[in-house]
C-alpha positions, 0 to 999 in steps of 0.5 A: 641154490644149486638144483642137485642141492634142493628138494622138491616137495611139489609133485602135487603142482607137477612131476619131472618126465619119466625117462621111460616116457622121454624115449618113447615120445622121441621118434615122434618129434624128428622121425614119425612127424606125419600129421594122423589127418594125411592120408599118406604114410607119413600120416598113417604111422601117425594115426596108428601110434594115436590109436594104440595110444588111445588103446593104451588109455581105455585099457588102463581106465577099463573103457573103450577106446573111442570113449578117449579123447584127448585134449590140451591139459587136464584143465581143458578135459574138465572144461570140455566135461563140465561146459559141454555137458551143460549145453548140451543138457539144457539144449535136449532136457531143459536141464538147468541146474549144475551141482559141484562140490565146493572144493573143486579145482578151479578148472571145474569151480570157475567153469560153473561160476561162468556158466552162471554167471554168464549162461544163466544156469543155476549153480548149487554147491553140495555140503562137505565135512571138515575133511572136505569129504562128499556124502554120497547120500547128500548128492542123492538128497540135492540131485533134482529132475533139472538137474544137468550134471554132478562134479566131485573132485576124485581126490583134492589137489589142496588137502589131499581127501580121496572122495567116495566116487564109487558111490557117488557114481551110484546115485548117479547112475540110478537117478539117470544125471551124468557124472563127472570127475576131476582125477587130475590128481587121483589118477597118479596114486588110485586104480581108475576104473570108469566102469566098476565106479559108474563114472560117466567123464573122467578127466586126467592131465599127464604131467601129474603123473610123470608125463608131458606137460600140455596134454590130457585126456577125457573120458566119455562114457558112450552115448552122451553127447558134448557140445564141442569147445574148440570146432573146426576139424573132425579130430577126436570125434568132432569133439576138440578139433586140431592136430593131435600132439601125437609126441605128447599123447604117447607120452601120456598114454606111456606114463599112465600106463607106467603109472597103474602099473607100478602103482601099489610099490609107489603107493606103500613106500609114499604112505610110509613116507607121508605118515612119518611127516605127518607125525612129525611135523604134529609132534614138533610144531605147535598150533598147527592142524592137519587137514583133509582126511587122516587116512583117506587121503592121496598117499603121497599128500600131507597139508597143514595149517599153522596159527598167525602164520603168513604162508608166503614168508614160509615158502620164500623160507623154505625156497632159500633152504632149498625146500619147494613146497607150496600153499593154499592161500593165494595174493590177490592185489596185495591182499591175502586171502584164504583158499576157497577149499580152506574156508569151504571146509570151515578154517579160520582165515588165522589159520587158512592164511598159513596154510602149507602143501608138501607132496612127495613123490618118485625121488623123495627120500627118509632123508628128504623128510628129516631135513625137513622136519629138522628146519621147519620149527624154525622157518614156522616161527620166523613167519608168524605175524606180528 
């Protein structure tokens, strides 16, 4: 099927470059190539474009600017947040005890799986409600005197539920245990303000948010010290040594800075959109569930679960009407299996296998939904199993 006759419904996977974004990032790839490391000119306006671009980040998160650094994708941001933090812990504390949600993304679960795996830390996984949702209260009842680091998901990518980080951070911040938050997702649709919500690493990738693919940003409040993942070079405070990709790092700042700036417009028009597939989809199709939270949830997100569905007949489906949707289930040698997220908040694995993720973004339109709504019955019903 030709590209200008599907729609995509995936923007929680990835979002097309702004436009906006392209230009300014063009100079930097045949004009202002320095590298920022070279003291001459050419390295010099280098520098400078990577300095204002960190401004442009610290200013949108309401930080400083040296508590920016920037890495390869938000998957390296939180790898750096969460690993480095660990070390260096247990290195000056003798901390030892890692505490994450169990509906974190994978670049924050499969860290922690390692680091107790291979490392020998303790890995204990605070309780969540049905909407995958953390009480800020029972992080305060799990934080222990070993405990090294806390990880809370901002919002989840999977079924959209938008966590209380705020006070979170709060029983953080007044027990003395460094916070750290995945807002990959959170930073394309909600206010970002490290200070008011007491985070201490926030990470953030740009391609969620109409940027670049290939770079991302992480958050470090001042004071806390990381052990470095990438070494070699001094780049970015010795913390992730390399040439900086100063293309992308422009187009990062530029689309978050796009991004807060137009965030209430984008925000309103979503949730209208959102709501409206919602209702409809409830309404027409039986055996199906909502999940993550009704209303505290990613304004441009709506996901599902529908009974004795196989979610990978579904996606083929709605692929060949032109729909690009996706799932929480994911194959693994041949055999499906329910999302990690899905069974964490307590779906049945007759559900969690037909589970469905649409998420709506700057190019979606009223009519976009109600070609969808109009083939989805239809589509649900061809892939029940047997």
């Amino acid at each position: 099927m030709e590209a200008r006759t599907r729609i995509y419904l995936d923007y929680a996977a990835s979002t097309p470059l702004d436009e906006r974004v392209l230009k300014v990032m063009l100079p930097y790839f045949t004009e202002e190539y320095g590298n920022p490391s070279s003291l001459h000119s050419f390295g010099q306006q280098a520098e400078a474009a990577l300095e204002q671009a960190r401004k442009t980040v610290s200013k949108v998160l309401n930080c400083y600017p040296e508590e920016v650094i920037f890495t390869g994708c938000g998957t390296e941001s939180d790898n750096l947040a969460l690993r480095g933090m660990a070390f260096t812990q247990r290195k000056e504390c003798g901390a030892n005890h890692l505490l994450i949600s169990p509906v974190e993304h994978h670049a924050v679960s499969r860290t922690a799986q390692q680091l107790a795996e291979d490392y020998g830390f303790e890995v204990e996984y605070l309780p969540v409600d049905d909407y995958g949702m953390v009480d800020a209260n029972e992080v305060e009842s799990y934080i222990r005197p070993d405990t090294a680091v806390v990880s809370v998901v901002y919002a989840n990518n999977e079924i959209g539920t938008i966590n209380p980080i705020a006070e979170i951070g709060k029983v953080c911040r007044n027990r003395n245990v460094p916070f750290h938050t995945d807002a990959v997702q959170g930073a394309a649709h909600l206010p970002m303000d490290v200070e008011k919500d007491e985070i201490d690493l926030l990470a953030i990738g740009a391609h969620k948010f109409y940027g670049p693919k290939g770079i991302g940003a992480l958050y470090i409040r001042r004071g806390l010290s990381l052990l470095p993942v990438i070494t070699g070079g001094n780049q970015e405070n010795g913390l992730r040594a390399g040439t900086q990709n100063i293309p992308y790092i422009v187009g990062l700042a530029e689309a978050l800075r796009l991004t807060q700036m137009e965030l209430d417009q984008r925000a309103h028009r979503l949730t209208e959109l959102r709501d409206y597939l919602i209702e409809g989809i409830l309404a027409e199709i039986p055996k199906v569930r909502l999940t993550g939270h009704p209303t505290r949830r990613l304004p441009n997100h709506a996901s599902f679960v529908f009974k004795g569905v196989d979610a990978n007949s579904m996606l083929m489906q709605l692929d060949m009407a032109g729909f690009a949707c996706s799932s929480g289930s994911a194959c693994k040698a041949g055999i499906p299996q329910p999302s990690d997220i899905l069974t964490a908040i307590g779906v049945p694995a007759t559900w969690a296998l037909g589970s469905l993720r649409i998420t709506l973004g700057r190019d979606t339109t009223h009519e976009h939904i109600q070609k969808l709504l109009a083939i989805l019955p239809a589509v649900i019903q061809r892939s029940l199993k047997p």
